[in-house]
N, C-alpha and C positions, 0 to 999 in steps of 0.2 A: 609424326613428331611426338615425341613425349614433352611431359609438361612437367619442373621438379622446382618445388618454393624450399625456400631455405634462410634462413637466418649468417649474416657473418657476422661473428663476435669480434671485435675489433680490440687494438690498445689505447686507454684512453687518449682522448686527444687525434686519434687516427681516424675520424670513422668520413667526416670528409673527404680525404684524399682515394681512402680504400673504396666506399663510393664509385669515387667517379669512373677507378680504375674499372672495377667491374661494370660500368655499364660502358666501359667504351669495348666491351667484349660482344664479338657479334651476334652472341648466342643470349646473351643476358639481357635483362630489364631491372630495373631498381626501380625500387616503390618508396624511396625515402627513408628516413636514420629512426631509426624508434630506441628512446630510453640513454640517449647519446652515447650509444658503442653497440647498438644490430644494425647491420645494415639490414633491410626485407627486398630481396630480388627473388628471380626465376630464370629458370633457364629454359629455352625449346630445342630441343635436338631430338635426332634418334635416340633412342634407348642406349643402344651400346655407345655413344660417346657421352653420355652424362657423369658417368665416373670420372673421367678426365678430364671435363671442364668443373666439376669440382674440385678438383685436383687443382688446376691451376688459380683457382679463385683461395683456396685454400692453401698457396707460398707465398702470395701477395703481401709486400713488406707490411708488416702490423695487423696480419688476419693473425688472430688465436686459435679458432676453428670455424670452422660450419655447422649447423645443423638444421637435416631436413624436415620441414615442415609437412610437405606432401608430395604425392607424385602420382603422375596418370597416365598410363599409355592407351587411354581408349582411343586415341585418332590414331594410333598405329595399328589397332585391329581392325579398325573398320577400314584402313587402308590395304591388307591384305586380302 
């Protein structure tokens, strides 16, 4: 699994609902609202489905954008 931290910039007023949405996502965790409009989560998948579960967190009514913070594929090399 890879491992990718990331930022969602929310619309004021939105960062609660957007929240929750992404952590009801099965891939995501949320670490709580910083600055009242980031949300701070991560996602664990494979490598090749991160772009698309960014992707989806990223149409989510009242996301502005994402930005990634970090990312690690060292448990998928030691896995192969």
């Amino acid at each position: 699994m890879a491992i990718l931290g990331f930022l969602v910039h929310t619309e004021p007023g939105r960062c609660a609902a957007v929240e929750q949405q992404v952590a009801a996502m099965p891939e995501m965790t949320t670490y709580g609202i910083h600055q009242d409009c980031y949300v701070v989560a991560v996602a664990e998948a494979p490598s090749s489905e991160l772009e698309a579960a960014l992707g989806r967190v990223g149409q989510l009514e009242g996301v502005l954008t994402c930005y990634v913070t970090g990312l690690t594929t060292e448990d998928e090399q030691e896995e192969r």
